[in-house]
C-alpha positions as CSV (number, residue, x, y, z in Angstrom):
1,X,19.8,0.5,23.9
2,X,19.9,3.9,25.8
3,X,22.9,5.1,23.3
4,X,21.1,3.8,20.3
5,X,17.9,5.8,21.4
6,X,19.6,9.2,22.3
7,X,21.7,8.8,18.3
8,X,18.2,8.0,17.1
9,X,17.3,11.4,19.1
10,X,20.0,13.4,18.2
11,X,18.7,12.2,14.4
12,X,14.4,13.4,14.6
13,X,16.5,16.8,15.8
14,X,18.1,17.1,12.9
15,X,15.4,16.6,10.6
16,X,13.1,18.7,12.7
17,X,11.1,15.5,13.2
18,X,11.5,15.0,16.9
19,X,7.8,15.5,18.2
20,X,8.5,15.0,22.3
21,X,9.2,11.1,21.4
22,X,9.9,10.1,25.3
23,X,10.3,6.2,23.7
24,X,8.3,3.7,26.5
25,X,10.9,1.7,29.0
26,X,10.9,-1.5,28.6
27,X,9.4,-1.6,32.2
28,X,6.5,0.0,30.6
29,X,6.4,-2.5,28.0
30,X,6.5,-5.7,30.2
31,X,3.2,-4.2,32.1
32,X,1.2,-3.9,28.9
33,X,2.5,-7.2,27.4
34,X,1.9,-9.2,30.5
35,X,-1.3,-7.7,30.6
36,X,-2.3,-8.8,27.2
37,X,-1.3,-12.4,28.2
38,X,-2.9,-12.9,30.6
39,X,-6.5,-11.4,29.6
40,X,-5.5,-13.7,26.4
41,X,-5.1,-17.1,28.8
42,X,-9.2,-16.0,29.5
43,X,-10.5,-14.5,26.2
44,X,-10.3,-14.4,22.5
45,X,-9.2,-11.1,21.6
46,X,-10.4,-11.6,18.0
47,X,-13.7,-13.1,17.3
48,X,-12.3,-15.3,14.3
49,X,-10.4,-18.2,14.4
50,X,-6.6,-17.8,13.1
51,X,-6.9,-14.2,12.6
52,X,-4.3,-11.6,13.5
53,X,-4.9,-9.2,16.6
54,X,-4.3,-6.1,14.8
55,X,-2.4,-4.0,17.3
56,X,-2.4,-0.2,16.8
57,X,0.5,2.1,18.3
58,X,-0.1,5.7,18.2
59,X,2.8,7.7,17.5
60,X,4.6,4.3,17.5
61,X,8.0,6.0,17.0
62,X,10.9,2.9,15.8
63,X,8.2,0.6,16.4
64,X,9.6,-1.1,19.7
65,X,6.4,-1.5,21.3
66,X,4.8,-3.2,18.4
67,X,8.0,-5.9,18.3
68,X,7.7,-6.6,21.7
69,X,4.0,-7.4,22.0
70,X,4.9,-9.1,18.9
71,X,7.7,-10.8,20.3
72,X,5.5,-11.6,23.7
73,X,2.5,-13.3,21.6
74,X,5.3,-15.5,19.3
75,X,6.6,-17.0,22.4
76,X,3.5,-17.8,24.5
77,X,0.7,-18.2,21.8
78,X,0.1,-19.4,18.0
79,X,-1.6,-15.9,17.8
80,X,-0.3,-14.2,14.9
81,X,0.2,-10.2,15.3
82,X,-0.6,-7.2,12.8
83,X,1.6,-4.3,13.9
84,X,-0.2,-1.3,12.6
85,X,1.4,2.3,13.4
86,X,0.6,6.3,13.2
87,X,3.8,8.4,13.2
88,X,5.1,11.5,12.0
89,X,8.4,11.4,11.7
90,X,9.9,9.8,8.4
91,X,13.1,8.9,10.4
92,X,10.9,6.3,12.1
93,X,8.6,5.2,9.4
94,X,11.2,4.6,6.6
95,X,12.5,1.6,8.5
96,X,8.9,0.2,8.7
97,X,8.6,-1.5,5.8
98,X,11.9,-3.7,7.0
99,X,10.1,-4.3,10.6
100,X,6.7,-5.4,8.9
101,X,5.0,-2.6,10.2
102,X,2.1,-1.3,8.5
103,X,1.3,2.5,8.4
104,X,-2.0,3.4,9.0
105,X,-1.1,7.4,9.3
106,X,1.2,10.1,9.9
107,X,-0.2,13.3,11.3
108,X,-2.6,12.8,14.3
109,X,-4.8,15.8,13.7
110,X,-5.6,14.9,9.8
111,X,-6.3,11.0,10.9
112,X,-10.1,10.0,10.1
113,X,-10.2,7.5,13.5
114,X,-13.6,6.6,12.4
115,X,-12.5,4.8,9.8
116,X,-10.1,2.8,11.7
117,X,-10.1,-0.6,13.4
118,X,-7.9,-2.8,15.9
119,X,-8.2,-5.0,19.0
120,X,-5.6,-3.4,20.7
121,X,-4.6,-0.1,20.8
122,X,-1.2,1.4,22.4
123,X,-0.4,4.7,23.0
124,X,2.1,7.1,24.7
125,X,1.4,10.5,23.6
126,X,3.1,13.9,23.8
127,X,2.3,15.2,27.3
128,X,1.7,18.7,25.9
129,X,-1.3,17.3,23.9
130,X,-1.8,14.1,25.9
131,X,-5.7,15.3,26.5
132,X,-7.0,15.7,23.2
133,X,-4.9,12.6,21.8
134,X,-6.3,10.3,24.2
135,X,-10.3,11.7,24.3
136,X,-10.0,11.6,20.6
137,X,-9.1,8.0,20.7
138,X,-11.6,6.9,23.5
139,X,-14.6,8.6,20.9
140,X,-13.3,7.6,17.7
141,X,-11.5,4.7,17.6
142,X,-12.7,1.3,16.9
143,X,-11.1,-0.6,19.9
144,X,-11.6,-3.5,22.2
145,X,-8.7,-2.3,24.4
146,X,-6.9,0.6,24.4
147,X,-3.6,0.9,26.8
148,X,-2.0,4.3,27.8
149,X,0.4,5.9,28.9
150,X,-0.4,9.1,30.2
151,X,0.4,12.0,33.0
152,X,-1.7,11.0,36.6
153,X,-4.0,14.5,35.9
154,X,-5.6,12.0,33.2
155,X,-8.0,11.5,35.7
156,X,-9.1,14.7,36.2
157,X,-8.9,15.7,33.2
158,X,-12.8,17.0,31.7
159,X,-12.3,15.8,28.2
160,X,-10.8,12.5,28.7
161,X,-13.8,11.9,31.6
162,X,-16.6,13.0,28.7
163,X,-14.9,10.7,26.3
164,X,-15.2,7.7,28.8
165,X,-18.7,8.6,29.5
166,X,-19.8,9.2,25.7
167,X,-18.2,6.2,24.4
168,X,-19.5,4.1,27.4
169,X,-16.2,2.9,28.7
170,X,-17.5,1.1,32.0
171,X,-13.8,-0.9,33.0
172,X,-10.5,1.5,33.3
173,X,-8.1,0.1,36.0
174,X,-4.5,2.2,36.4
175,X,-2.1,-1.3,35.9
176,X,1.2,0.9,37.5
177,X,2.5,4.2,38.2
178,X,5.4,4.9,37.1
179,X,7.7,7.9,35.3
180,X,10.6,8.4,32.8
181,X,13.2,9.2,35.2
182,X,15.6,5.8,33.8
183,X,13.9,5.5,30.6
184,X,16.4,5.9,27.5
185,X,15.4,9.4,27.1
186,X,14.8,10.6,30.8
187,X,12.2,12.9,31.9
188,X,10.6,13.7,35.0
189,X,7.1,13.4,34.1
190,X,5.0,11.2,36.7
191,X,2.2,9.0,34.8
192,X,-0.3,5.8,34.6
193,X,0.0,2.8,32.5
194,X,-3.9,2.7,32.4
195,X,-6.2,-0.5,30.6
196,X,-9.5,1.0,29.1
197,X,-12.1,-1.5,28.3
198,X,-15.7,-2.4,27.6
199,X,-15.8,-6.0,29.5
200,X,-15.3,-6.2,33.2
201,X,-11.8,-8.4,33.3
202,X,-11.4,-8.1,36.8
203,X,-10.3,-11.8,38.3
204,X,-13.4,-12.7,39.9
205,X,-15.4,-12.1,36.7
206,X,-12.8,-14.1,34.3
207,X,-13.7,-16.8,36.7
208,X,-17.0,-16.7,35.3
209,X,-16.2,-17.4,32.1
210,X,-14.0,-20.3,32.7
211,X,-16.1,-22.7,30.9
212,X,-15.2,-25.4,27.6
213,X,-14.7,-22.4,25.4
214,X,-13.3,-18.5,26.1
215,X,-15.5,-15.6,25.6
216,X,-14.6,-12.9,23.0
217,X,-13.7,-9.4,24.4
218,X,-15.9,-6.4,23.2
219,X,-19.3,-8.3,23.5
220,X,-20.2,-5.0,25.1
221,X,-17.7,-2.8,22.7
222,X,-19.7,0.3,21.3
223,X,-20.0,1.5,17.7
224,X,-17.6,4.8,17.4
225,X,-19.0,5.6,13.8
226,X,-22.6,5.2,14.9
227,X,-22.2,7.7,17.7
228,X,-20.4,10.2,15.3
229,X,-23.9,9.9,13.2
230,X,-25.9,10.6,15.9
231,X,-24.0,13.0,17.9
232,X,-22.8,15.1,14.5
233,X,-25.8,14.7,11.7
234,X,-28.5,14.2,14.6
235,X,-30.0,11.2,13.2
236,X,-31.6,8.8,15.6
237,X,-32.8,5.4,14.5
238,X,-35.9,4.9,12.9
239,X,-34.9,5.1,9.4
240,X,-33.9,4.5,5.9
241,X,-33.4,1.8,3.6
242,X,-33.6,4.1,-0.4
243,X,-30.3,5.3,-0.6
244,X,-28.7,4.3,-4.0
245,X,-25.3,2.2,-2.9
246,X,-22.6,4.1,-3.5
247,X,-20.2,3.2,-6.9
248,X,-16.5,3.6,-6.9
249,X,-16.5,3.3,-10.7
250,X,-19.0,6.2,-11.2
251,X,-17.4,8.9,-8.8
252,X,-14.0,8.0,-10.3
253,X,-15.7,8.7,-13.6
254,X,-17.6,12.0,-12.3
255,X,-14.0,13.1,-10.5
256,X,-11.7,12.7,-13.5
257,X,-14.0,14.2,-15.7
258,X,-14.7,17.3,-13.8
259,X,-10.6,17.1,-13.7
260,X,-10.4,17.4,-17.7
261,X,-12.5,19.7,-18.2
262,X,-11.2,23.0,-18.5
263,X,-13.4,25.4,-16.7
264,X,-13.7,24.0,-13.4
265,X,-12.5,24.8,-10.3
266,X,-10.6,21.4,-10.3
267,X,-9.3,21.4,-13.3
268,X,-7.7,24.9,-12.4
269,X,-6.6,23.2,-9.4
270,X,-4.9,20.6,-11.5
271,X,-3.1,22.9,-13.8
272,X,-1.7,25.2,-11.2
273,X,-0.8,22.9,-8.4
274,X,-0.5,19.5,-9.8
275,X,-3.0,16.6,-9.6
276,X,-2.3,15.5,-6.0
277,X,-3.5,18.9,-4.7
278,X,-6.8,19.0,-6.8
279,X,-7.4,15.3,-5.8
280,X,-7.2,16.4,-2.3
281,X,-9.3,19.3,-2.8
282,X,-11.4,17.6,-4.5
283,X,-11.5,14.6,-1.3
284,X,-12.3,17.5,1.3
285,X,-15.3,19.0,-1.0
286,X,-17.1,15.7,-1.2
287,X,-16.7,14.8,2.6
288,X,-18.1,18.0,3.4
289,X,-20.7,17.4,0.7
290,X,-21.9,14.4,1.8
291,X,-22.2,15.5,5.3
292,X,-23.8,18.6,5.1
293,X,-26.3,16.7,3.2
294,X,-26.7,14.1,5.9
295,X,-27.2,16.9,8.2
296,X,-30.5,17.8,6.3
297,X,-31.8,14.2,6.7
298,X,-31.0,14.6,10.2
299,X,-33.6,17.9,10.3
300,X,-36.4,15.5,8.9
301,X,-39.6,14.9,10.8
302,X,-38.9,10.9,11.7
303,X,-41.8,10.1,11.8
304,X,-42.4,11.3,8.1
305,X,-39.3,9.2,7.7
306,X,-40.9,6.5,9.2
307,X,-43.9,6.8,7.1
308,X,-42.2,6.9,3.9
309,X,-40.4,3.6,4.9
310,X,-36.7,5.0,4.8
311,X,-35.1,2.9,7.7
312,X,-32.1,4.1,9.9
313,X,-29.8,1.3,9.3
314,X,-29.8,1.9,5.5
315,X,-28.5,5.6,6.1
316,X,-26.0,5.0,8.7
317,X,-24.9,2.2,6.3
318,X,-25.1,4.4,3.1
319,X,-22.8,7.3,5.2
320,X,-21.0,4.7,6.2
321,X,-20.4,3.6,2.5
322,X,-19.8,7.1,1.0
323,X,-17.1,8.6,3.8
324,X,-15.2,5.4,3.6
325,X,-15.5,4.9,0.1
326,X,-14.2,8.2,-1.1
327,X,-11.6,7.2,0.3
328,X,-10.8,4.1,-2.1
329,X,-11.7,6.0,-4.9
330,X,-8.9,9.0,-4.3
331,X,-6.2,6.7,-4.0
332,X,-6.9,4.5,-6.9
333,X,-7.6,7.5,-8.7
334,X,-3.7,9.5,-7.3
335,X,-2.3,4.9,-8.3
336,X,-3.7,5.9,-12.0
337,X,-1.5,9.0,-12.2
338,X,2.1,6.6,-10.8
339,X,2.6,6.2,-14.3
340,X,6.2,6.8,-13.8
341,X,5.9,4.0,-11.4
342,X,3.4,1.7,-13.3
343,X,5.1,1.4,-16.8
344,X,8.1,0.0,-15.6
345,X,6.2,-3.2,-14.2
346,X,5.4,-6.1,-16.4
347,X,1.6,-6.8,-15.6
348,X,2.2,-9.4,-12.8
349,X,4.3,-7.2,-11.0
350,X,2.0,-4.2,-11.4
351,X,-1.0,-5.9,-10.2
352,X,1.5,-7.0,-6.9
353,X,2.1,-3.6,-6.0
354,X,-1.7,-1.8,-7.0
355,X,-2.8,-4.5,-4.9
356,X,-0.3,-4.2,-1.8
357,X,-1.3,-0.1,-2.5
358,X,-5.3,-0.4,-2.5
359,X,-5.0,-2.5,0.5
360,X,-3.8,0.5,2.8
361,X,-6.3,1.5,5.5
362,X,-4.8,5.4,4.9
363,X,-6.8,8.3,4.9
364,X,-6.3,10.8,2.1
365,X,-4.4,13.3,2.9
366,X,-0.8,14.9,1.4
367,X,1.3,13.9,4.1
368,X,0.3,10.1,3.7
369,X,0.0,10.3,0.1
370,X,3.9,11.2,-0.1
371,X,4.4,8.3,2.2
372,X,2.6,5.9,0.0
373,X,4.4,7.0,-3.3
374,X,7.4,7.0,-1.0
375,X,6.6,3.3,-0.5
376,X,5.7,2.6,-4.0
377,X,8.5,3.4,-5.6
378,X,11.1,1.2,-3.1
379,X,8.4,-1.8,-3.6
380,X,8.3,-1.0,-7.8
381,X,12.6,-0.8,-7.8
382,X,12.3,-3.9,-6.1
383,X,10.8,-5.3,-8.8
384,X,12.0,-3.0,-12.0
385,X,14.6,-5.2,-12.7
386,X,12.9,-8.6,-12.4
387,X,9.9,-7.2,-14.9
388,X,13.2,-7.3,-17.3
389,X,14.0,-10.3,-16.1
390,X,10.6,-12.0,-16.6
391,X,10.3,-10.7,-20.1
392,X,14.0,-12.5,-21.3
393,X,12.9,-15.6,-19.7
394,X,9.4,-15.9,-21.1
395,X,10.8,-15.3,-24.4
396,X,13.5,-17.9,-24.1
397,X,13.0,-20.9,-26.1
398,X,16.1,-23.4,-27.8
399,X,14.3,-21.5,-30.8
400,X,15.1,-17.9,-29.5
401,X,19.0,-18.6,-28.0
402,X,20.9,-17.0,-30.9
403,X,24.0,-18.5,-28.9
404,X,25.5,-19.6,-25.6
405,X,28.2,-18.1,-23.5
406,X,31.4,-19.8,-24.1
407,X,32.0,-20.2,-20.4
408,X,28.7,-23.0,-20.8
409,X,30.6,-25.0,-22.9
410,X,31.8,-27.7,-20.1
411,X,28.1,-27.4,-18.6
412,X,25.7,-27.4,-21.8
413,X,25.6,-30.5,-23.9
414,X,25.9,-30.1,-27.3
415,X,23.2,-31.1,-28.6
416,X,20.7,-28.3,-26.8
417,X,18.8,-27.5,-30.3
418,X,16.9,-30.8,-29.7
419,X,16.2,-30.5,-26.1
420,X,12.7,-29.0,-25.4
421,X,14.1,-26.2,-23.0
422,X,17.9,-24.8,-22.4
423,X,19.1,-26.6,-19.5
424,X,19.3,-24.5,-16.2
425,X,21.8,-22.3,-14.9
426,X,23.1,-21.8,-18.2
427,X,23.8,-18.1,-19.9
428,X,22.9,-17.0,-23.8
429,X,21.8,-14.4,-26.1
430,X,18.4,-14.1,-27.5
431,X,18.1,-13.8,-31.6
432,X,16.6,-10.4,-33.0
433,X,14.0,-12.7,-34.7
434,X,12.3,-16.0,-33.6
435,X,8.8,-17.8,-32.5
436,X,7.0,-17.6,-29.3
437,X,4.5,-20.4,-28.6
438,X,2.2,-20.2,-26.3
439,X,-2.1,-21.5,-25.8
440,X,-3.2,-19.0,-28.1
441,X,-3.5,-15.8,-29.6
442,X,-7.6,-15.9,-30.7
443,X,-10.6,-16.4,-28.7
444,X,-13.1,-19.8,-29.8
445,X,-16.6,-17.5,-28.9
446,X,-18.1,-15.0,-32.2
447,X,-18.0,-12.6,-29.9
448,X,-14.4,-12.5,-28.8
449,X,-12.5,-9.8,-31.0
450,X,-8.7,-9.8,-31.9
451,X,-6.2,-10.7,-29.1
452,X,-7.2,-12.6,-25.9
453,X,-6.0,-11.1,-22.9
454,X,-2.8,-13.2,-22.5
455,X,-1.6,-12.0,-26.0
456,X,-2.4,-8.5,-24.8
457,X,-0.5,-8.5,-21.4
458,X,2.3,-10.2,-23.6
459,X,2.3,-7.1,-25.7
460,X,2.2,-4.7,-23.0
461,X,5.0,-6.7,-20.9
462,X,7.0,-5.7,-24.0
463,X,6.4,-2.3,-23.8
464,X,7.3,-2.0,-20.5
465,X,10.8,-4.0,-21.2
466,X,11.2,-1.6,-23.7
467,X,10.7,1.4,-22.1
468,X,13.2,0.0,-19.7
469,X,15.5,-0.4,-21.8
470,X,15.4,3.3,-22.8
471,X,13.4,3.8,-25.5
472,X,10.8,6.2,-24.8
473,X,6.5,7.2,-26.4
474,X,6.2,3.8,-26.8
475,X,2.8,3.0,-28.8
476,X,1.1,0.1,-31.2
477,X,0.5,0.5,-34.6
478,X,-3.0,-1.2,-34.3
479,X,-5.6,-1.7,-31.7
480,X,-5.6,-5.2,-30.1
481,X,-9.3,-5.6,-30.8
482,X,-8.6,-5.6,-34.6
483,X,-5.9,-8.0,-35.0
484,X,-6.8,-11.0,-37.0
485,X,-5.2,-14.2,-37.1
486,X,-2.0,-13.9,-39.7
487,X,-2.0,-10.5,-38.7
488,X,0.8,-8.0,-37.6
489,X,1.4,-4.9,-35.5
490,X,4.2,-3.2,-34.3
491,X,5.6,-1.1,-31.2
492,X,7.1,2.0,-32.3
493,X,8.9,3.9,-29.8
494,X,11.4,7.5,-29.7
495,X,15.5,6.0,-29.7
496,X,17.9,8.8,-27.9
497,X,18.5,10.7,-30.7
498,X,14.4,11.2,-31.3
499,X,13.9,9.4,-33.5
500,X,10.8,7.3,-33.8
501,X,11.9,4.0,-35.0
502,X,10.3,0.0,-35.2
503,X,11.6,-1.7,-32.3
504,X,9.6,-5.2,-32.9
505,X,7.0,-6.2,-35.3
506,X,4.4,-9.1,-34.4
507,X,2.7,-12.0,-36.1
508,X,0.0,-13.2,-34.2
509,X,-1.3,-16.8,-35.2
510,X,-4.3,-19.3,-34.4
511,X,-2.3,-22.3,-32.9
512,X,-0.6,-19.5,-30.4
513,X,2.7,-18.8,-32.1
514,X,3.6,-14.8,-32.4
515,X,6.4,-14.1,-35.0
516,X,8.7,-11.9,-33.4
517,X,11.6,-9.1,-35.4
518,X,13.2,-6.9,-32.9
519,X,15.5,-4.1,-34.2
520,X,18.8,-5.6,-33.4
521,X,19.9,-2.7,-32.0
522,X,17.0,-3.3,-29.0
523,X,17.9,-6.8,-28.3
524,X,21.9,-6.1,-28.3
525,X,20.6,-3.6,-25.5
526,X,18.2,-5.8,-23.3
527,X,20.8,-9.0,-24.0
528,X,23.5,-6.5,-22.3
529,X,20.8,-4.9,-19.7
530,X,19.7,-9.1,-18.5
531,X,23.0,-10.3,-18.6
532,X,24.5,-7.4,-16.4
533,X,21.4,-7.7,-14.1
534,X,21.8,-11.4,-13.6
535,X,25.3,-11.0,-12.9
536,X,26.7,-12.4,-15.7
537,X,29.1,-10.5,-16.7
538,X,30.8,-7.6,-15.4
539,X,32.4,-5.2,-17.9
540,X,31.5,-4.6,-22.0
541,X,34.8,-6.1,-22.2
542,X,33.9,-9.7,-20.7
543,X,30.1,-9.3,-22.7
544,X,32.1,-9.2,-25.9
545,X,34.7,-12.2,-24.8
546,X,31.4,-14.1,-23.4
547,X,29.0,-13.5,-26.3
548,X,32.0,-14.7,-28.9
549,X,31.0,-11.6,-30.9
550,X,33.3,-8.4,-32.5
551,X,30.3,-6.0,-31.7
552,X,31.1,-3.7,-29.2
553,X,29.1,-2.5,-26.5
554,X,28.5,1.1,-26.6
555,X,28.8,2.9,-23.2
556,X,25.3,3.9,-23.0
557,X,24.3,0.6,-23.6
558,X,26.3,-0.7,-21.0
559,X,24.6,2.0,-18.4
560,X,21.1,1.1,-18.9
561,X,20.8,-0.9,-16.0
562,X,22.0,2.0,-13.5
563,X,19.1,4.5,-15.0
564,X,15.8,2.0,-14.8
565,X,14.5,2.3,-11.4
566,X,13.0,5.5,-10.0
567,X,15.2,8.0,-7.8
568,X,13.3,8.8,-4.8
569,X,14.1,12.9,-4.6
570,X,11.8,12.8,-7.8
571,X,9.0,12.1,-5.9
572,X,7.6,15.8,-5.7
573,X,7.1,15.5,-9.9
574,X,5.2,11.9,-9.5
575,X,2.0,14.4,-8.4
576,X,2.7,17.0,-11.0
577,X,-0.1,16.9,-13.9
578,X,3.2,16.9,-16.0
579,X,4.8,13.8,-14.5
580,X,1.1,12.3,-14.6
């Protein structure tokens, strides 16, 4: 373990990553884990049944204290853990996703801790800034216990003290001393494993609680956000209740808008720096915005506020709204611009990985936006190829199997044009012309126009198979809306020479059948691209001998499948208005 930790050093070195990462001893680790056990044996650390103690490691580093307190809970509860990190250095957080570690942040001093939540927090900072890291945490962070690791000044220590008193901490017990002197990376450094907490867990007061059910910690937990409004806008309660709620759809609307139109600061923005910077920009101005506003609420008589029936919990619930809600509406407004990413994901697939996205608890800033595009693109190659996939095998049908393999003839019987579905396991070729069925194409209701939504998404999962395939400013001849039934449109696309071509026409009909023509030059490339992505061949030469045809494959047919997915050192051009 030691030598694996010093290579890992020698690597943060390297990349200029390593941020005085002194990684915990497993000595360290035992204390903290034990701890949580046995507080566990006495309380619920979450105050819903089945759900997962999120545990939260500050500059978490590889993520070995998260594995072991998720080791520790697998083997002596049914709890369940969520192992949430903040780290810096992409040498560590590129191997979360394998770990099932979830980032919550990557530079410390850009992190909005109001906005985040756990029941346990862990942290081991860097000694040289050990006193603002772990004040910041004690006033901003939504905890119910917080363990750290720390120098033994920490008690003495002014801003860590003011911390403790602002946020109310009553319960801080010192569980060891210890220092670094055998750790895997040794250091001389003498320090506390220290337990901060709201409820008295002392022995004698457990005993209390030992009754036919366990009490749940934080029963005495203070709000971090609501001290933030009080102690930074001034606003004490007594008020307000008038506030219009806050829409995501309408500030995305307002943001793009002011985005497009040229003129405006962020639309300058935009043009000269790309559209991640003028989202960012743009992310800052209305925090500040909102705020500052705030602030002038906070300089209101109350009493006039009182009388004009504006009630407290309505603004610290509308601040609330807005602060963390810009938030949702700059990253679904940086997903919109992934196109790169986006158009090579049938719709299933795309609504998998928007939804994995949206669900991040980041805040918006550049270095955790590259992260998440980072992470987007390994999740969207993951599933690149099987949006390919899908498409082949929705469309397969005994109508649509121009022929089979000749290595199927021992396994397929042979009379498969009167089965209702080719047999399993078996390998073919799909005809450049044939008929989909499927519920239907037409809504029942008058005012239901042109293609239901399933035709739609079936058009669109197309498009993306075709753009995969290589063909590029893909389009429809005619909006979905006005198809009627009997009628036809096409997806027109650019070849590799330029040329803008027909790569399938479409005959939509009442009982659900869609009369398909692709150019035959389209399917001979996604019959190659499945076939080589499925493994079932491995040269042109053994397509050829396989497919019982003379056409040959052309080498950049034969290629495709190497150039679909998304190289990761294009990342910087994913957040260029150009890319976009």
């Amino acid at each position: 373990m030691k030598q694996s930790t010093l290579a890992l050093v020698q690597s943060l070195k390297e990349a200029t990553q390593d941020f005085e990462w002194y990684p915990s001893s497993q000595e360290h680790i035992d204390i903290v884990t034990n701890d949580i056990a046995q507080i566990n044996v006495h309380f619920d650390i979450t105050s819903r049944y089945s759900e997962p103690v999120k545990v939260l490691d500050v500059g978490a580093g590889d993520g070995r204290v998260l594995k072991s307190i998720e080791a520790a809970f697998s083997e002596k509860s049914s709890i369940s853990i969520s192992p949430l990190a903040i780290e810096k250095a992409s040498v560590h957080t590129s191997t979360y996703r394998s770990k099932g570690i979830t980032l919550l942040g990557t530079d410390f001093n850009e992190i909005n801790f109001l906005s985040k939540q756990c029941n346990i927090c862990f942290v081991n900072p860097p000694y040289s800034v050990f006193s603002d890291w772990l004040s910041r945490l004690i006033s901003q962070l939504n905890f119910t216990l917080l363990y750290a690791i720390v120098p033994e000044r920490w008690q003495d220590d002014p801003a860590i003290q003011e911390a403790i008193k602002l946020r109310g901490i009553k319960y801080t017990k010192v569980l060891a001393h210890s220092d670094f002197i055998n750790a895997d990376r040794s250091a001389r450094a003498k320090v506390h494993i220290v337990r901060f907490s709201f409820d008295d867990l002392n022995p004698d007061s457990i005993r209390k609680f030992e009754t036919h059910y366990k009490p749940t910690l934080g029963r005495n937990q203070t709000d971090p956000f609501q001290q933030f409004i009080e102690a930074e806008l001034g606003l004490k309660k007594t008020y307000s209740e008038t506030t219009q709620r806050f829409s995501e759809q309408a500030e995305k609307q307002r943001i793009k808008t002011e985005m497009e139109t040229e003129g405006t600061p962020k639309h300058e923005v935009m043009v000269s720096k790309g559209v991640l910077w003028a989202l960012l920009n743009s992310y800052e101005q209305d925090l500040q915005k909102t705020l500052e506003q705030y602030k002038l609420i906070g300089q209101l008589n109350p009493q006039l506020l009182k009388e004009l029936g504006i009630k407290y919990e309505s603004i610290l619930e509308a601040v609330k709204e807005k602060l963390l809600g810009y938030r949702n509406v700059y990253w679904s407004l940086l997903f919109e611009h992934l196109d790169v990413i986006s158009s090579r994901l049938t719709g299933k697939h795309k609504a998998s990985l928007l939804k994995t996205l949206s669900s991040n608890a980041l805040d918006f800033t550049y270095l955790n936006a590259l992260y998440v595009i980072n992470y987007a693109i390994e999740m969207a190659n993951e599933l690149i190829e099987q949006s390919l996939v899908d498409v082949f095998l929705d469309l397969t049908s005994t109508d649509a199997i121009l022929r089979h393999y000749k290595s199927n003839e021992r396994l397929y019987r042979d009379d498969w044009r009167y089965t209702r579905e080719p047999q399993e396991g078996v390998k073919y070729l799909l005809d450049y012309r044939f008929i989909h069925t499927s519920w239907t194409n037409f809504g029942s209701n008058s005012w239901e126009h042109g293609l239901v939504e399933g035709a739609r998404v079936f058009t669109n999962d197309l498009m993306v198979a075709l753009k995969l395939l290589g063909y590029n400013n893909l389009y429809v001849t005619d909006n979905y809306k006005d198809i009627q039934a009997g009628g036809k449109l096409s997806i027109m696309g650019d070849n590799l020479s330029g040329d803008t071509i027909e790569l399938v026409h479409i005959k939509y009909y009442k009982n659900g059948n869609r009369h398909l023509k692709f150019n035959q030059e389209a399917m001979l490339r996604f019959n190659v691209t499945v076939s080589r992505v499925l493994g079932w061949v491995r040269s042109k030469e053994e397509f050829t001998e396989e497919a019982d045809t003379e056409q040959r494959v052309p080498e950049g047919v034969w290629v495709i499948s190497d150039d679909m997915k998304i190289r990761s050192n294009n990342i910087p051009m994913l957040t260029n208005l150009r890319a976009a």
